[in-house]
Backbone as CSV, one residue per row, in Angstrom:
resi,resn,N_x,N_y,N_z,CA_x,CA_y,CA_z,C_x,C_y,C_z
1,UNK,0.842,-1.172,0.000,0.000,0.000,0.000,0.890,1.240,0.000
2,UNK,0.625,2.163,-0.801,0.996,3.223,-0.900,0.569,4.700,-0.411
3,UNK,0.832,5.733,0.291,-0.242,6.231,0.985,0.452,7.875,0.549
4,UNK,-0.130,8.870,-0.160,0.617,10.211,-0.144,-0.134,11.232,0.295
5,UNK,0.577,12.348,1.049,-0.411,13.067,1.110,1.012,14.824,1.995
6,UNK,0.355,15.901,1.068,1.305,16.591,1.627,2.760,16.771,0.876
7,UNK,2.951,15.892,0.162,4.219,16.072,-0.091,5.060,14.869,0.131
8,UNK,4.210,13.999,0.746,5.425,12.970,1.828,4.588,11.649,1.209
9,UNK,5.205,10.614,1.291,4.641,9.123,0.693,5.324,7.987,1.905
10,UNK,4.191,7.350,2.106,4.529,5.929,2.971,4.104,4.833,2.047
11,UNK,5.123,4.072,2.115,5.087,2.906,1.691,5.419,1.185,2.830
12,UNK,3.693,0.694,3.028,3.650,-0.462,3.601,3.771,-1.405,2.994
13,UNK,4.119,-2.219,3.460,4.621,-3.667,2.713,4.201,-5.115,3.445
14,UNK,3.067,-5.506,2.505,2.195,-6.256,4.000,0.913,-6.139,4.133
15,UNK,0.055,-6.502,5.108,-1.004,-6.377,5.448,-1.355,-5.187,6.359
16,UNK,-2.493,-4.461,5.565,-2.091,-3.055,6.789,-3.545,-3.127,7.722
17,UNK,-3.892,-4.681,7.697,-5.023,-4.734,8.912,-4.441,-4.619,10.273
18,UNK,-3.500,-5.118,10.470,-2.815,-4.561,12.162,-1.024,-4.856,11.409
19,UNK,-0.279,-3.893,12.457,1.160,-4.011,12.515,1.679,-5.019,12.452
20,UNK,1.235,-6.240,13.388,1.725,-7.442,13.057,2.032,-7.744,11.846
21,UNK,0.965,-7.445,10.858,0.845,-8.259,9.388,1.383,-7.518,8.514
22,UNK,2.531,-6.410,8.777,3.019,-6.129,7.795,4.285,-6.107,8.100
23,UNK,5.551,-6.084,7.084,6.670,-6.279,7.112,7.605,-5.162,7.208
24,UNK,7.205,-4.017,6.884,8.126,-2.663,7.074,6.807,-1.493,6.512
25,UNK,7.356,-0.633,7.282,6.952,0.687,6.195,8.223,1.294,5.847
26,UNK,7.601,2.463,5.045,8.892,3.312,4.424,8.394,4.836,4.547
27,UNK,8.817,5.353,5.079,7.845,6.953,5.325,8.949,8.019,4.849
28,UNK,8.678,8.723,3.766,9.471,9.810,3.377,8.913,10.924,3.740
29,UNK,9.727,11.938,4.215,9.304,13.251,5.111,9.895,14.518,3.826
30,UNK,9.311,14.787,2.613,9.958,15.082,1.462,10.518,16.926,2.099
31,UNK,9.418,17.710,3.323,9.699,18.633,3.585,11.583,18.842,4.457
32,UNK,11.558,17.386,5.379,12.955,17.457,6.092,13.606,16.987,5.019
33,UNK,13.370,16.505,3.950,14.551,15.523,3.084,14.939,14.405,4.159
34,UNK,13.916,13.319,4.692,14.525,12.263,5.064,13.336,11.124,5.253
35,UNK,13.825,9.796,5.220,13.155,9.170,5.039,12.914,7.964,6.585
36,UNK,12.478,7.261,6.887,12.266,5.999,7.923,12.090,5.140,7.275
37,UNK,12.414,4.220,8.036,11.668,2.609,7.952,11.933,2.190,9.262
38,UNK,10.497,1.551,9.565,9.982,0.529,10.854,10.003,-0.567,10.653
39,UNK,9.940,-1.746,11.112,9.809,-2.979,10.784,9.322,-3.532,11.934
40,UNK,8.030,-3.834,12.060,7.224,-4.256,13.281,7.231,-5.244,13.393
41,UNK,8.911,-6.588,13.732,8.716,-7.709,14.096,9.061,-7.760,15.551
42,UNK,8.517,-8.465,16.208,8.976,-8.780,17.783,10.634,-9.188,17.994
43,UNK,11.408,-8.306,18.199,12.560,-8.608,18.877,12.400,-9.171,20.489
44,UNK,12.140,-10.281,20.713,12.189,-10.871,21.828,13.274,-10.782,22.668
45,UNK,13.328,-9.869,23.768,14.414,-10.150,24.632,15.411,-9.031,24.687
46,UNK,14.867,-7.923,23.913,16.271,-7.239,23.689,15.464,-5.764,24.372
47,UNK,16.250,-5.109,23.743,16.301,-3.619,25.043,15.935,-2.537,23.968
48,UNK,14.847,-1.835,24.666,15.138,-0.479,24.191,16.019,0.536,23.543
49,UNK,16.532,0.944,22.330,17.991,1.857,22.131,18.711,1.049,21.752
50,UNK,18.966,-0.494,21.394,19.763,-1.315,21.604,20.152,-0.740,19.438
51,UNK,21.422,-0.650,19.665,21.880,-0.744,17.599,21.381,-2.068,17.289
52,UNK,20.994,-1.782,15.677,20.737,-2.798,14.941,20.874,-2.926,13.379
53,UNK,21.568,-4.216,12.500,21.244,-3.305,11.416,19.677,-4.174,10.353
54,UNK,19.036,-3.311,10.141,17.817,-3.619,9.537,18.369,-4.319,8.169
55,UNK,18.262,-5.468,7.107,18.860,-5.703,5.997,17.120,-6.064,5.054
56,UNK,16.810,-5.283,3.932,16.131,-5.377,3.225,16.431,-5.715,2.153
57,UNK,15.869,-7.167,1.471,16.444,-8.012,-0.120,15.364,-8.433,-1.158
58,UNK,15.716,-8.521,-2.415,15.021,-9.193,-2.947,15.289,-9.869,-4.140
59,UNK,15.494,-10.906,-3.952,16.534,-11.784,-4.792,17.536,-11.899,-4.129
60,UNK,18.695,-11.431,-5.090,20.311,-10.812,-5.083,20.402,-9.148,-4.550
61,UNK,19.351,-8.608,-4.928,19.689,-7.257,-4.238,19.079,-6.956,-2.943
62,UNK,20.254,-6.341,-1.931,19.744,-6.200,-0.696,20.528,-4.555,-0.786
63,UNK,20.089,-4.285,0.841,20.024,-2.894,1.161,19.808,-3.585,2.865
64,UNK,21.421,-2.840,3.705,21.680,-3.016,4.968,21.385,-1.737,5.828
65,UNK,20.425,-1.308,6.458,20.302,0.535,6.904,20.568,0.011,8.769
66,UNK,21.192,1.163,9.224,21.884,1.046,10.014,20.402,1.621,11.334
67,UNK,19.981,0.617,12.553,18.997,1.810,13.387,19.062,1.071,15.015
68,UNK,17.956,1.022,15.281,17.897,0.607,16.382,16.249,0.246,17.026
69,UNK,16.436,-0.195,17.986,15.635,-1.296,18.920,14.809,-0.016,19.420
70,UNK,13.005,-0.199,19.392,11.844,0.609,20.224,10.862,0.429,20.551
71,UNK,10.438,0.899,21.182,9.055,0.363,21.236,7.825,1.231,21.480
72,UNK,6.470,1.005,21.127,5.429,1.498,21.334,4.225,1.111,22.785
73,UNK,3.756,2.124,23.525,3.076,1.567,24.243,1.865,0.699,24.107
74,UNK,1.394,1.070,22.954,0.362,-0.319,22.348,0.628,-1.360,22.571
75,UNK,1.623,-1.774,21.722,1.992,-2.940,21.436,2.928,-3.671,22.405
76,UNK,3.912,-2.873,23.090,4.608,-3.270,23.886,5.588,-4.511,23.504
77,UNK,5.921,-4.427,22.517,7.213,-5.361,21.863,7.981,-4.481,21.085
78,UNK,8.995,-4.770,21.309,10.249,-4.674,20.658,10.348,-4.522,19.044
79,UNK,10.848,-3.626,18.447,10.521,-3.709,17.293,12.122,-2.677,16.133
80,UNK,12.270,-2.803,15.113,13.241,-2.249,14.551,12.891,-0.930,13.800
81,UNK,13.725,0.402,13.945,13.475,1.514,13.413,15.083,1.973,12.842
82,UNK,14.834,2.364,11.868,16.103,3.323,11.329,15.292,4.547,10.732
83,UNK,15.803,5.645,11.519,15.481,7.031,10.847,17.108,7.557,10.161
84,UNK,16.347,8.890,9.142,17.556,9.707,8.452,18.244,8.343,7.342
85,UNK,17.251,7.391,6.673,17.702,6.939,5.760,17.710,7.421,4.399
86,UNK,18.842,6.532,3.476,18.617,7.264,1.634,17.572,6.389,1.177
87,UNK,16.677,7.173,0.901,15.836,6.338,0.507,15.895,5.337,-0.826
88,UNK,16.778,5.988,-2.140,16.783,5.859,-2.999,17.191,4.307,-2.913
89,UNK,18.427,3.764,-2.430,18.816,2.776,-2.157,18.171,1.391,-1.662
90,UNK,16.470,1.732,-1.232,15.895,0.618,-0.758,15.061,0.689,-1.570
91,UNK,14.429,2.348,-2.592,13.204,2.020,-3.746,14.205,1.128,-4.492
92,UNK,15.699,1.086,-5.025,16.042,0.417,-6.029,16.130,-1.336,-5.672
93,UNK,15.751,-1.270,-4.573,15.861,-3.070,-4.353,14.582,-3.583,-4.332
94,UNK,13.107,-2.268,-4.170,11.731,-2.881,-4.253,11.617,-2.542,-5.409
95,UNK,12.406,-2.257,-6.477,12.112,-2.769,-7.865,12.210,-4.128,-8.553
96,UNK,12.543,-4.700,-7.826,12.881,-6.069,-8.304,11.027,-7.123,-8.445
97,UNK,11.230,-7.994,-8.633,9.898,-8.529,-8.959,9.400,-9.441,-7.567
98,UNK,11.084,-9.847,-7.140,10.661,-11.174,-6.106,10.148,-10.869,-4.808
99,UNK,9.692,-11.732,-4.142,9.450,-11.553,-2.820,10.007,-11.142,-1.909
100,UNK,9.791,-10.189,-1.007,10.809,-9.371,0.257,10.801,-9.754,1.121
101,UNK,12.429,-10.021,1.146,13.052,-10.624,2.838,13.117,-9.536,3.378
102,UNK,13.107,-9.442,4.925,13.409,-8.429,5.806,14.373,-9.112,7.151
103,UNK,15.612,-8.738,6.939,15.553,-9.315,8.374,16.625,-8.331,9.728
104,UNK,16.573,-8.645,11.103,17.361,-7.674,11.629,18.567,-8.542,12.721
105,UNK,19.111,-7.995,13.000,20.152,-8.692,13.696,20.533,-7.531,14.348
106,UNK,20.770,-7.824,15.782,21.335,-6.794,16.990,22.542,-6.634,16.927
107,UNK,23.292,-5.616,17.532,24.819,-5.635,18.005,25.780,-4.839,17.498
């Protein structure tokens, strides 16, 4: 799903009936010049603030963005954010046709 409004475009990837069911967003802020991505999987066990690097693929092409460990009071799990990303670098890997891996690793 694609969502614009303002100037700025989010892009979900997934099911956008609850957070669970989707795999990342992508939120461009076109007024700051910068972009996010969230990735609302349960990091079990890990900490608040903790570095991480988020790696987005599809196929052969991936894209590694550098963020960290947060959380929401809703949901109350653990989850992966990198702000102040290039965006350009992750539209050129959701050009590809195949299916999107997402995955994160702490440390």
């Amino acid at each position: 799903m694609v969502n614009q409004g303002e100037g700025n475009a989010t892009l979900v990837y997934g099911s956008t009936e609850i957070g669970e069911d989707y795999s990342f967003a992508l939120c461009c802020n076109n007024e700051k010049k910068e972009a996010n991505t969230t990735v609302y999987q349960d990091i079990a066990g890990e900490k608040v603030g903790q570095k991480l690097t988020i790696e987005i693929s599809v196929g052969l092409a991936k894209v590694a963005l550098k963020g960290e460990t947060a959380t929401d009071e809703m949901s109350g799990f653990v989850f992966g954010v990198a702000k102040k990303i290039a965006v350009k670098p992750v539209v050129a890997v959701l050009e590809a046709s195949d299916p999107v891996i997402v995955k994160m690793g702490t440390g």
